[in-house]
N, C-alpha and C positions, 0 to 999 in steps of 0.2 A: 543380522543384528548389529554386524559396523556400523553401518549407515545408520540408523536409530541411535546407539551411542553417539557417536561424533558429532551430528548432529543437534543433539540436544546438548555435548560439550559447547557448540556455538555458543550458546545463548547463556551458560551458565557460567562460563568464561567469561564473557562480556559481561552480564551481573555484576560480578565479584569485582573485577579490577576497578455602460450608462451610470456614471459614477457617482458616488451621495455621499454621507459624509459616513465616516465609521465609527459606529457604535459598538465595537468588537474590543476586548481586552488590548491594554497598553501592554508593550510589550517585556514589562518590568512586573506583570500581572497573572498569576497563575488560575489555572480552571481549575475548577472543583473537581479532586478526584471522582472517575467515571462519567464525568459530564462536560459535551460538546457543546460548542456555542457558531463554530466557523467552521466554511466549509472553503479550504484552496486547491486552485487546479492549474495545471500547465497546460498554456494553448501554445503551444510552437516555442516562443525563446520569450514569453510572458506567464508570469505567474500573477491570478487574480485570487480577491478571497469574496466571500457571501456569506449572510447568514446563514441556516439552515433552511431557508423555503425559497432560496436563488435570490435572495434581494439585498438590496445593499451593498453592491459588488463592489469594488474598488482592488485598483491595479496595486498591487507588492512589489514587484519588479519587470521591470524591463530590459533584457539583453539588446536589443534591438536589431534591427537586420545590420548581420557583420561578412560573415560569407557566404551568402544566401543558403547556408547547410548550417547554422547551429541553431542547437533548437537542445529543450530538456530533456534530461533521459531519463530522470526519477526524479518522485518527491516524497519525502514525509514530515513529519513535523516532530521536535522535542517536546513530549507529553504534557499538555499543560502547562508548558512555558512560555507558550507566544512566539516560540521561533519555528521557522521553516528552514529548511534543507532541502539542496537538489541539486544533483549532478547534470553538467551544464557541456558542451562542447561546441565548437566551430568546425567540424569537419573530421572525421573517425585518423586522418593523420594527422593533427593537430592537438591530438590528446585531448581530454577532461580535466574538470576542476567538480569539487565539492564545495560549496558554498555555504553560507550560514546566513538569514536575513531574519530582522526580526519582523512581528507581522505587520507591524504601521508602514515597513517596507525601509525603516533605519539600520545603521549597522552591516550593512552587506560585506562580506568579509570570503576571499577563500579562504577553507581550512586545509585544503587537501590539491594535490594535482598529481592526475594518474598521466600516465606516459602515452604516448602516441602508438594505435596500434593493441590498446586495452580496452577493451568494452565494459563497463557497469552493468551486470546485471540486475541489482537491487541497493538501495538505502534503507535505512531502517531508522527509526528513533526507540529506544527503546528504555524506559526508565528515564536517566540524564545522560546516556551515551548514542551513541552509533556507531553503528557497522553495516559494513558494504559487502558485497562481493566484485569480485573482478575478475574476468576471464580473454585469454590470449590464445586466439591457433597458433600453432608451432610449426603447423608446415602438414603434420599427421594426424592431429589435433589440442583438445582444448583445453586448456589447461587453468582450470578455476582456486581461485584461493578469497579465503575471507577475514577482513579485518576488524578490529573493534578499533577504537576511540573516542576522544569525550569530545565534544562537545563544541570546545574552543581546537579539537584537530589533535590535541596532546595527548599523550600516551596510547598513541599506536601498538598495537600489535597483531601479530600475525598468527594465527589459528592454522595451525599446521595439522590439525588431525583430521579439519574438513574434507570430504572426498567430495569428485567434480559430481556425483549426482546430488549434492546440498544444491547446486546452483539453481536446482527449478522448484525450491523454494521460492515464496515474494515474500512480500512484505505484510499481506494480509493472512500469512498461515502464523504468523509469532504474534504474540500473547504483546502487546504494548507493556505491560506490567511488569512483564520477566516469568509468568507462569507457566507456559507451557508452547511447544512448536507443536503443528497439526500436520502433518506431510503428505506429499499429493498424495499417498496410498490408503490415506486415513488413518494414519497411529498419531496418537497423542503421544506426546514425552509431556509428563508431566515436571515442573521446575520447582521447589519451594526454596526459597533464600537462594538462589543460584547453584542449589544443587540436582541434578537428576534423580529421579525418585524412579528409577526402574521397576521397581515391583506394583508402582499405582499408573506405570504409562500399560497402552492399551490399542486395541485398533477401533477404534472411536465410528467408522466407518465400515460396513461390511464390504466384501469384495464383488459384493453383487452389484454395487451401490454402482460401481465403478464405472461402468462399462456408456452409461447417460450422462455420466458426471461432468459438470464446465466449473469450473472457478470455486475455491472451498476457502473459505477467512471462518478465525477464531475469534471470540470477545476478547475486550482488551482481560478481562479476567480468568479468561480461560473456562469460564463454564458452560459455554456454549460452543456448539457448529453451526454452521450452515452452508447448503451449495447450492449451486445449479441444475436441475435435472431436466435435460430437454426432451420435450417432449417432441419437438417438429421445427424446424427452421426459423419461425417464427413462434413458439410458443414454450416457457419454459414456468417449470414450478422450484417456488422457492423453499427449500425444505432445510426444518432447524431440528435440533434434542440435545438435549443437555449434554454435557461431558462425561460419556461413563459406558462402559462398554453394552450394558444391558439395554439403555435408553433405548426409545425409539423415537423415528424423524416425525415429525407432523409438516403438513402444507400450511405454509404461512400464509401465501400469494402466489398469483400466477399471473406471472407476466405474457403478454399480446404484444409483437411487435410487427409493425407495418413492413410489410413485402419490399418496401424498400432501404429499411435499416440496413447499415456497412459497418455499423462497429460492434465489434464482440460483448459481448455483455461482462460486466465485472460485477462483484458483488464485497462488502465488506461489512463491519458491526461498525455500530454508533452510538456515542452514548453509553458506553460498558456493554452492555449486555440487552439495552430495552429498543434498540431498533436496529433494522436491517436497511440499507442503503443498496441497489442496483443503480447503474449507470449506464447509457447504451447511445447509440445515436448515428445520425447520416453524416458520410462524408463525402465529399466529390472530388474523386481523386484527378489530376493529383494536384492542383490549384487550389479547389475548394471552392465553394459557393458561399455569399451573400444568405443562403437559404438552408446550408448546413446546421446540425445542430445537435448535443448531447442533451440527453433527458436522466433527469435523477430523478430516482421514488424512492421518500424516506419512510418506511415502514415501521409502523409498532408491533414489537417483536410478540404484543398480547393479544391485540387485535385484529392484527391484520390491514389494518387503516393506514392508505399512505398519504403524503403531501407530495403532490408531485411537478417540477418545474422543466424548463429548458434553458438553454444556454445557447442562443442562434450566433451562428456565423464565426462561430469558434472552432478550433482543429483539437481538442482534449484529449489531450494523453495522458494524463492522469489526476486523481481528487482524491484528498485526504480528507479527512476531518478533524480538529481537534476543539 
């Protein structure tokens, strides 16, 4: 039960304290609570954004080739605000930076710089703050700690009651809202006003569930799950149910992927709670091809109906949505 406390202290803690032109919110411009308009991803040491059906792309930022080894290590975005966030490096001794950009790609700013020798496991946007995690070998091993701050990098702080299994948390098990963490074992902590509601968290997921299970994202609201259940190397079902321990899962979709796909499949919510997004795609290690490629399907969480695009000749390590 530590790990469930501390955990849910995280986030409750941090509560309290081919390019066109872009038709995508100014960055002085907020989204309608629970509704997505952009979708941004990190190709190597470039961050690009799109609409939701892959069109309309346009470049956000460019790092550019500096020491042939920096490249992004996370992205999210502050909810509705039109800013992105990503932790950025030149080379694992050369330390990190956390950045801040807004999305017409103005404003590029560090906020943060970790030490050489520290690895980023995760960013978060969450409400109007962020927090990270960061982890260090010591020699015997790993030693994880997690911070909140706002926004503009100011008011720091250090979350001392996280223990190092918080670290395999991501980004897509926390509630964007502030309502609830989903943990890889499937327990809801439920969050209301930034407090933990112990009596209303639950294991949202059964233990049977587990055993198939790949990649688990919350809605930004907290009322939904949904994961991965594979079914064979190449074929997986995508299974959602409300937040509540009695629920049960339904098959949304099932994904088919070609014998030659090399990237893991990730899965997250979009749009609050009314669609589910999977991500997947080829890679040709370790230069890449002209011919490589990540595939999104953006699903209706009602339906089952997705819209589905690529993104060729790109290296995608990660896509958020806001």
């Amino acid at each position: 039960m530590i790990k469930k406390l501390t955990l849910a202290l995280l986030l409750a803690c941090a509560l309290m304290a081919c390019s066109k032109k872009n038709d995508g919110p100014n960055p002085d411009e907020e989204t309608p609570a629970g509704l997505n308009s952009t979708v941004f991803y990190a190709d190597t040491f470039r961050v690009y954004k799109t609409d939701l059906t892959g069109g309309k792309r346009e470049l956000v930022v460019d790092e550019d080739i500096k020491s042939g080894n920096n490249y992004i290590q996370g992205l999210t975005t502050i909810p509705g605000k039109g800013q992105v966030v990503y932790s950025y490096t030149t080379g694992y001794l050369d330390g990190s930076t956390i950045r801040i950009v807004n999305a017409d790609g103005t404003g590029k700013k560090v906020i943060k710089t970790i030490p050489s020798g520290t690895s980023i496991a995760f960013i978060k946007g969450v409400g109007e703050q962020i927090f990270y995690r960061t982890s260090v070998y010591s020699g015997t091993d790993v030693i994880s700690k997690t911070f909140t701050m706002d926004a503009d990098g100011s008011n720091e702080k250090e979350l001392t009651t996280i223990p190092n299994g918080g670290g395999y948390i991501t980004e897509t098990q926390i509630s964007s809202e502030g309502k609830g963490i989903l943990n890889p074992g499937g327990y809801f902590m439920k969050l209301e006003n930034g407090i933990f509601k112990e009596a209303e968290s639950f294991y949202a997921f059964k233990h049977t569930d587990e055993t198939d299970m790949y990649d688990i994202a919350i809605s930004a609201d907290a009322t939904k799950g949904a994961f991965l259940y594979k079914m064979s190397d190449t074929k997986y079902e995508i299974r959602i149910k409300d937040m509540s321990a009695t629920s049960s899962f339904s098959t949304l979709y099932t994904l088919n992927l070609p014998a030659a796909a090399s990237r893991s499949v990730n899965i997250l919510w979009v749009n609050g709670n009314k669609n589910v997004m999977v991500y997947w795609g080829q890679f040709t290690s370790p230069q890449g091809s002209p011919n490589d490629y990540t595939q999104c399907e953006l699903i209706d969480a009602a339906t089952g109906k997705a819209v589905i695009w690529k993104f060729t000749g790109d290296e995608i390590g990660h896509i958020v949505v806001d």
